[in-house]
N, C-alpha and C positions, 0 to 999 in steps of 0.2 A: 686112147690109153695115155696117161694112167686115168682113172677118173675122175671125173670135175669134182670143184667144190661148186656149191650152189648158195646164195647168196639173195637176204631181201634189204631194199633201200628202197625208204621214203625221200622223193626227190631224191638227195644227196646226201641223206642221212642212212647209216646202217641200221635196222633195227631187229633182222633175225639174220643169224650165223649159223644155226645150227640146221644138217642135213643128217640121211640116212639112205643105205644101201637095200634095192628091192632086191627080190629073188632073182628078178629079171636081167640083175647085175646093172641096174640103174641108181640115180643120186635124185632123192626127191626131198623137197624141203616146203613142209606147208605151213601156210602162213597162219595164223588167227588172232584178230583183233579184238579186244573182248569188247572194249566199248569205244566205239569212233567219239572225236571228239570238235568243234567247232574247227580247230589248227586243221586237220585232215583235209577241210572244204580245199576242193581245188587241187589236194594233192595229187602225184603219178607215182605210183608203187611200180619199183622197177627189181625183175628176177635176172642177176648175175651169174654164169657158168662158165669157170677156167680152171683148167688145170697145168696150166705153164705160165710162167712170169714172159712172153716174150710174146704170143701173142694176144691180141686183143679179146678179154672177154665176150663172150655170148649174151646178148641184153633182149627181156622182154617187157611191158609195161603194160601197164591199166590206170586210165586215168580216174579222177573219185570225183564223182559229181553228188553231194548231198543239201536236202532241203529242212531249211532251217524255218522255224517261226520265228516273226517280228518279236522281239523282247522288249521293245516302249514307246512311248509316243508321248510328245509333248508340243505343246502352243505358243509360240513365241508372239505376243502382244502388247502395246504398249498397258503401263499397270496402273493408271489410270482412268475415269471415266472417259465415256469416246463420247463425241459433240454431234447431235442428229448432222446428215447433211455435209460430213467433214468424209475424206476418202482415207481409208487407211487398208496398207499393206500387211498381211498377217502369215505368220510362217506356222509349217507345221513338221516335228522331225519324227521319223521312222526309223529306227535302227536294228538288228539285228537279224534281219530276215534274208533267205537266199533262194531265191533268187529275191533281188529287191521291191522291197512292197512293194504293194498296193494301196493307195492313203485316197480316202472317200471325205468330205467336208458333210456338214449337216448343222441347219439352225434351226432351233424350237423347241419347242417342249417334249419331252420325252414320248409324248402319245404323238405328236404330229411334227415330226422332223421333214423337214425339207432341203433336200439336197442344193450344196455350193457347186461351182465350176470353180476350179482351179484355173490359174493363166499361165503358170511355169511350176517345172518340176523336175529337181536334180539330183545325182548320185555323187555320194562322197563314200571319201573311205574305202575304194573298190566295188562299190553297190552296198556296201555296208549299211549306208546312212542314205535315207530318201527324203529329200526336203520338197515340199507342196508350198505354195502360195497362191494366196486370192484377195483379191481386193472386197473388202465391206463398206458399204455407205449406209451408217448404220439412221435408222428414223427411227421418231417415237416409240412405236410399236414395238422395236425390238429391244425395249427394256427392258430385263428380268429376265429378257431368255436363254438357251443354251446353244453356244458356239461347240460344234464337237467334230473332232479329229480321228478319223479309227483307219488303223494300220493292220494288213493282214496279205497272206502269200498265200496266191492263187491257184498256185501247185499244193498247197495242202488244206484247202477247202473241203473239209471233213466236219462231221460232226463234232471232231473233238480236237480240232486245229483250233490251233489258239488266236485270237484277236485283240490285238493293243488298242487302247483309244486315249484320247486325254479333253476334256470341257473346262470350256469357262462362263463363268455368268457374264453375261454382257447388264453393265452398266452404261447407259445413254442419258447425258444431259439433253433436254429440248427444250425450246421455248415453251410458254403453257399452249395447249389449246381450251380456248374458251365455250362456252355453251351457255343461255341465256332460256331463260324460261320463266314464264306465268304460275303462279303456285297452283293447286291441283282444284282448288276450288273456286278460284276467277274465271269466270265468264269473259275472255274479252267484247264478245259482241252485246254485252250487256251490263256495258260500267256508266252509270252516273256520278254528277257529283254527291259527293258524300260518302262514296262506297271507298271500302281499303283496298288496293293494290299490295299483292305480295310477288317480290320474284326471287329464283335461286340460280344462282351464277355457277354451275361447275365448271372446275378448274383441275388438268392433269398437267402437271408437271415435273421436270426433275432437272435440278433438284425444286424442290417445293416455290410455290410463288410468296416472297418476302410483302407484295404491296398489291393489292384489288380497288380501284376505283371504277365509281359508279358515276356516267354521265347521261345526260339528260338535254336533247338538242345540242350537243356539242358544247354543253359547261357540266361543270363538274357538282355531281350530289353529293351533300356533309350531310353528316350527323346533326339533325335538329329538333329535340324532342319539343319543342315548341309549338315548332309547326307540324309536328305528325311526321318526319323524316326518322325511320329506325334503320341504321345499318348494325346488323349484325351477322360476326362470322362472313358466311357468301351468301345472305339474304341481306334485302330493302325492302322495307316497308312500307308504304306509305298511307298514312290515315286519312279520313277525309278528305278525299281529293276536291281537286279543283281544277276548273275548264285549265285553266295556266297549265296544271300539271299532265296535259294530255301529249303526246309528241314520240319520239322515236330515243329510245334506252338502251345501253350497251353497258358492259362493264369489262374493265380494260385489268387483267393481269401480269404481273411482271415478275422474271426473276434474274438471275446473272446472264443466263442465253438470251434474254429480250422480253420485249411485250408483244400481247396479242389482245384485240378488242374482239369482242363476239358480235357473230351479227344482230343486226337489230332489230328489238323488238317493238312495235308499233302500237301505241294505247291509245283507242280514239274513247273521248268522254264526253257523254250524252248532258247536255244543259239545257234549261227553261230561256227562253227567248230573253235579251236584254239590248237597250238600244244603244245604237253607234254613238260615238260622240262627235265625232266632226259633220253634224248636218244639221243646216239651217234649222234655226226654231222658232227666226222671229216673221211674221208674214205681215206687209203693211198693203192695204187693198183699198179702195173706195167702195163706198156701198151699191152692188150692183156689180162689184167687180170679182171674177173668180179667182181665187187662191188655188195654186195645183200645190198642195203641200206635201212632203214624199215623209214617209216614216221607215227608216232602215234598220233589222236588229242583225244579233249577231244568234247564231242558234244551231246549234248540232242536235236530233237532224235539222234540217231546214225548218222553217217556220211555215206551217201549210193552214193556217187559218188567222184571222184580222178582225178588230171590232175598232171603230170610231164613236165616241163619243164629245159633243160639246158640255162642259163644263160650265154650270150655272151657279149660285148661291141658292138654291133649293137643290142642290143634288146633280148628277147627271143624264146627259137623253142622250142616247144612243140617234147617232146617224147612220139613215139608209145604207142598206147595199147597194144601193144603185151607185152612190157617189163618192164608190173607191173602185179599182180595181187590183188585184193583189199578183206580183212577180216573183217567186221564189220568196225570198224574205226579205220583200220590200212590201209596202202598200203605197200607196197613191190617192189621194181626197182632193176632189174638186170642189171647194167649201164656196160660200157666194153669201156673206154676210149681205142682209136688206133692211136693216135698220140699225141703230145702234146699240141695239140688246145683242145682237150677234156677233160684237164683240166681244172675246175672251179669251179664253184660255180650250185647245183643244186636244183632247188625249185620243194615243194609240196603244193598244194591248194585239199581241201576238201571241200565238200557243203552238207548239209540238207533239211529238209524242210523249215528251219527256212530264210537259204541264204546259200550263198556263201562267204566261208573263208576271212576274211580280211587279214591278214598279212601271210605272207606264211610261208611255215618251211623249214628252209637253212640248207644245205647240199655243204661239201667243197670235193672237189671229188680231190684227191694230189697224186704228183708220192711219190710212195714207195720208203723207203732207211731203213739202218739202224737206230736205235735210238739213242739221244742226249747222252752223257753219264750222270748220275745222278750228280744233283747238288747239294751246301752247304752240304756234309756230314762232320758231326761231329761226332767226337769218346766219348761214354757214357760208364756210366757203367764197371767199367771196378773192377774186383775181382781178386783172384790169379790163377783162373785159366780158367778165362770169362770175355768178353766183348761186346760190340757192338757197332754198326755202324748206325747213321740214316743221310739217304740220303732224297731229293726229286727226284722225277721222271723227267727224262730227255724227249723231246718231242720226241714223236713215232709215228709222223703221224697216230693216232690212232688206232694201234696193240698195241693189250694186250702186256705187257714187264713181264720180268723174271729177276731176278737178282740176282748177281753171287757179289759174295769175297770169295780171297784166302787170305790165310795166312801163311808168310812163318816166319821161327825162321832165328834169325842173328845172329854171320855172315855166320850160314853153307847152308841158302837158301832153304833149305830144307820146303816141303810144310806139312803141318802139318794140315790143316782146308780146305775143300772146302765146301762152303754153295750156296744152291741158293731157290730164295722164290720167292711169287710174291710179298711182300714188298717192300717197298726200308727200310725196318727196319731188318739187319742184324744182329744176336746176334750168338757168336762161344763160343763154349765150347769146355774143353778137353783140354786147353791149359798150358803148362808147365808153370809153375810160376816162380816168378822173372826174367820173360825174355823179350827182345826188338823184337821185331816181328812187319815185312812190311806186308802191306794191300792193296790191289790191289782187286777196286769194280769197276765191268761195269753191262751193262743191255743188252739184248738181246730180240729180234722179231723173227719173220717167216721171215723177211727181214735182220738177221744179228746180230752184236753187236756191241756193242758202244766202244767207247775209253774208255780207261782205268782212275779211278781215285787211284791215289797210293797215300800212306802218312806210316808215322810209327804209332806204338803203343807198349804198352806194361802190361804185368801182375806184379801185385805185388807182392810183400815178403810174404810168410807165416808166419810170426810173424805178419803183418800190422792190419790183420785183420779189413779189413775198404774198403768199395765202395767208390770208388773214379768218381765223373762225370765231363764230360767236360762240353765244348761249354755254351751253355745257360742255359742248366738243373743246380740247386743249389747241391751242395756240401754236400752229408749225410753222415756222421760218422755214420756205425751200429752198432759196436759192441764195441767200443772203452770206455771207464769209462769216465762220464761226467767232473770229472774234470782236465781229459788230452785232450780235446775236445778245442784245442788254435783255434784259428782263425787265419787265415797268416798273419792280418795284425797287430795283437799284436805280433807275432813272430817278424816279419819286425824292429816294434815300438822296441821290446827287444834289437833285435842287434844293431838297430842306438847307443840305450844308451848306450849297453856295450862298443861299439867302442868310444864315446865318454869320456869313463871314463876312458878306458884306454890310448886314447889318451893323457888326463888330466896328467894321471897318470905318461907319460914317459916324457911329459914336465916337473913336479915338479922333476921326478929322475935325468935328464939332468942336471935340473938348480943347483942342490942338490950337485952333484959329479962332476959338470963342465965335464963330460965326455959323447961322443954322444955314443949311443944305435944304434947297429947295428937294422936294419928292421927285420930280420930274428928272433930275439929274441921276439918279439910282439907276442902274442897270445890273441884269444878270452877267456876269462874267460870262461868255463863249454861249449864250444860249439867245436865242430870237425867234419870238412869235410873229405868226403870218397866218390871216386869213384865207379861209378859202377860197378860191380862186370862182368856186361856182358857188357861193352865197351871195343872194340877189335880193335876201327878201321874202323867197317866193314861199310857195304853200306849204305849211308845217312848221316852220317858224325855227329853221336849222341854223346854230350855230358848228362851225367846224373850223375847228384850229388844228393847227398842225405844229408840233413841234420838233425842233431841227438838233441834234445833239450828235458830235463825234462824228462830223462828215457827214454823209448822205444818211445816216439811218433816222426812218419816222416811222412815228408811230401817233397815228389818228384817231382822236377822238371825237366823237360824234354826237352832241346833246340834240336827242329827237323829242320831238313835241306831234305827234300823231294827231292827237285831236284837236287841233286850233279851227276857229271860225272861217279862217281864209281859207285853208284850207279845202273846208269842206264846201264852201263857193264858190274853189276852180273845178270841184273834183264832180261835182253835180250829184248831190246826197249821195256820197259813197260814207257809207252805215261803217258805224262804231261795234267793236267786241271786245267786251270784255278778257279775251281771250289771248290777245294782244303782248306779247314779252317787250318790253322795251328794253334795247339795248346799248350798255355804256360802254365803249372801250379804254 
């Protein structure tokens, strides 16, 4: 007594004051909410009873636990295109839901979603706000398709609970991927020449490929309606092919993400036999003697059949099978010309699948003799105690040749150098310096040796110290100091002048003294001739002067006479050639 007041507070808000008295002499006050509202979540409704300011109210409480649907969902992603192969972190937010959502990931197409894993996931806001994240490494494939986010509460997983989501189109830049292919109507196993090759290059890319080329062995295919090359779009054409055109194809796309070549397609092309070119064709034999002559073509497939024929002025006759034997695509004729009608000309035809050889392979079947003697040899190089010799090859009915020079010192004849190589580029060492020395180069076979080609040469002074060349090779000074390095024809240029000043000079003394100047009293100012020190005379009838100009530098001139009678007296019939360079320094 007296009786209470009764009282309701949310939390610490009043929100019913008004009570009523039962029969039973009690205070009841009931509550009624008409419609709960989000704020309420989490509230405690507390029922107050006092009836004196002095002591402490009577408190009773009920806490509010209510379940809310998620109210949105959205994607947080960069808003640009994402690059295949690059990682990127994606958020997703769920707000509104109580207890705090639930958020599921999902990529693909609406018929065939495949679920994400999440790697963290946090509450803000009191669980208000649920954030999801997962990494994407997005590839090709997953161009164009749907990233999706769905948020929902699992305490109200009802048919008619609500469920937030939110998608994005995933846009993916990639490099292309390529693909290479034969058009629909090529046979590869059955391309010859002449026939068209088509192929079609697809290309996926994104963004699209700006530039397609098409290679070929590893060089690059243009546009060439000349030759039968049609590139159009992501087709190559090619018309008329040819053996050349057979080999391994690719075509290489690019766009800002990179390039990619496709793998390679392999085009083997079917050709009629045709022969090699690097093999012998000239045969030089004695009668009685057997020729193994080889005939070699080139041929896809191989060449599996051979015919020999000799070559006459009435036509041709076929030779024996006996007297070839055939190796993939090669053949082999043991020929044995026995008189000198069997001399000629001999052909070989080869066949495939593809046909039969058009042009045949020519073979000269010659009587054996000794070889031509070598020709244009010029003397090179020449040091104080080395030189050489470069000839061309004299004809040798096609036997391998050898070649020979000696070297003798003058005038005692004496052989001093015997060289033989299979060059015609003869190089001697060991040879005594500052000396005149004959040279005598021929070539020899299994049939002999050639006539002789003779000329002189010689080594220079050990003080020169300088490579001196002939014929066509230019003129090196190695070791000489660049500013004694004259040139002959400022030398030349030098002595015109001097001779002219001196000239000048013996006119004004003449007119001067009215007395004439004998010739003999005339000299070059700073210049002196001096014979060579080894001119004796001897064979070849060699003058060599030397001239001395600005200290030590010389330069040697050599008047050769090759063919003189004495010579060829000491030398014991060493044979003349017209082939012979003679050289003036």
């Amino acid at each position: 007594r007296p009786l209470p007041s009764v009282y309701w507070y949310l939390n610490d808000q009043l929100i019913d004051g008004t009570y009523q008295q039962t029969y039973e002499r009690t205070i009841k006050n009931g509550l009624y909410i008409e419609r709960l509202k989000r704020e309420h979540t989490q509230g405690r409704l507390r029922c107050l009873a006092s009836n004196n300011n002095i002591t402490r109210p009577v408190e009773t409480s009920v806490q509010l636990k209510m379940l809310f649907p998620p109210q949105g969902a959205k994607i947080e992603m960069p808003n640009h295109p994402l690059t295949a192969g690059r990682e990127y972190a994606i958020a997703c937010q769920v707000w509104g839901s109580n207890p705090p959502a639930r958020i599921e990931w999902h990529r693909g197409a609406s018929q065939d979603l495949r679920p994400l894993n999440a790697y963290n996931q946090t509450y803000l806001d009191g669980g208000n706000v649920t954030v999801s994240w997962i990494r994407l490494i997005p590839e090709p494939n997953f161009h164009l398709q749907t990233l999706t986010c769905r948020g929902s509460n699992e305490e109200l997983l009802t048919a008619t609970s609500q469920i937030v989501e939110d998608y994005k189109r995933l846009e993916v830049f990639f490099a292309p991927t390529v693909e290479l292919s034969l058009g629909r109507m090529v046979n590869p196993t059955d391309l010859e020449e002449g026939d068209d090759i088509y192929f079609s290059c697809s290309i996926k890319a994104n963004p699209p490929a700006y530039k397609l080329t098409w290679w070929h062995n590893g060089e690059e295919v243009v546009h060439d309606l000349s030759n039968g090359i049609i590139i159009s779009n992501q087709s190559l054409v090619l018309q008329k092919v040819t053996r050349k055109q057979a080999g391994s194809y690719t075509c290489e796309a690019s766009n800002v993400e990179g390039d990619q070549v496709s793998k390679p397609v392999v085009v083997t092309i079917m050709y009629k036999p045709i022969c090699l070119q690097d093999q012998k064709t000239i045969y030089g034999v004695s009668e009685g003697e057997t020729a193994h002559i080889s005939c070699r073509v080139d041929a896809y497939p191989e060449a599996d059949v051979f015919s020999w024929s000799f070559n006459t002025s009435s036509g041709g006759m076929d030779l024996s099978r006996d007297s070839y034997t055939n190796q993939g695509s090669a053949s082999l004729l043991s020929y044995v010309p026995k008189s000198q009608m069997d001399y000629g000309t001999v052909l070989c035809r080869a066949g495939n699948l593809v046909g039969r050889q058009v042009v045949p392979c020519v073979f000269h079947v010659i009587p054996a003799g000794p070889p031509d003697p070598p020709k244009n040899c010029t003397l090179t190089n020449q040091t104080q105690d080395s030189l050489q010799v470069d000839c061309r090859e004299g004809f040798s009915s096609g036997l391998k040749q050898e070649f020979h020079m000696e070297v003798f010192t003058l005038p005692e004849h004496q052989l001093v150098v015997n060289i033989t190589a299979r060059s015609p580029k003869l190089l001697a060492r060991g040879l005594p310096p500052d000396s005149t020395l004959f040279l005598r180069v021929y070539a020899s076979t299994a049939k002999g040796r050639s006539r002789s080609v003779t000329f002189e040469g010689y080594t220079l002074h050990m003080a020169d110290k300088q490579t001196v060349v002939h014929g066509s090779s230019q003129a090196e000074l190695e070791t000489r100091p660049k500013d004694d390095q004259w040139p002959l024809m400022t030398v030349v240029l030098l002595g015109v002048a001097l001779t002219l000043l001196v000239i000048i000079f013996v006119i004004g003394f003449i007119a001067r003294i009215g007395k004439r100047i004998p010739p003999s009293s005339t000299h070059h100012h700073g210049s002196h001739l001096h014979h060579h020190p080894h001119h004796k005379g001897g064979p070849g009838g060699s003058n060599d002067i030397m001239l001395r100009h600005r200290g030590d530098t010389l330069i040697n001139k050599a008047f050769q006479d090759v063919g003189s009678d004495q010579q060829s007296t000491h030398m014991m019939e060493i044979d003349k050639s017209p082939d012979v360079i003679p050289h003036f320094n």
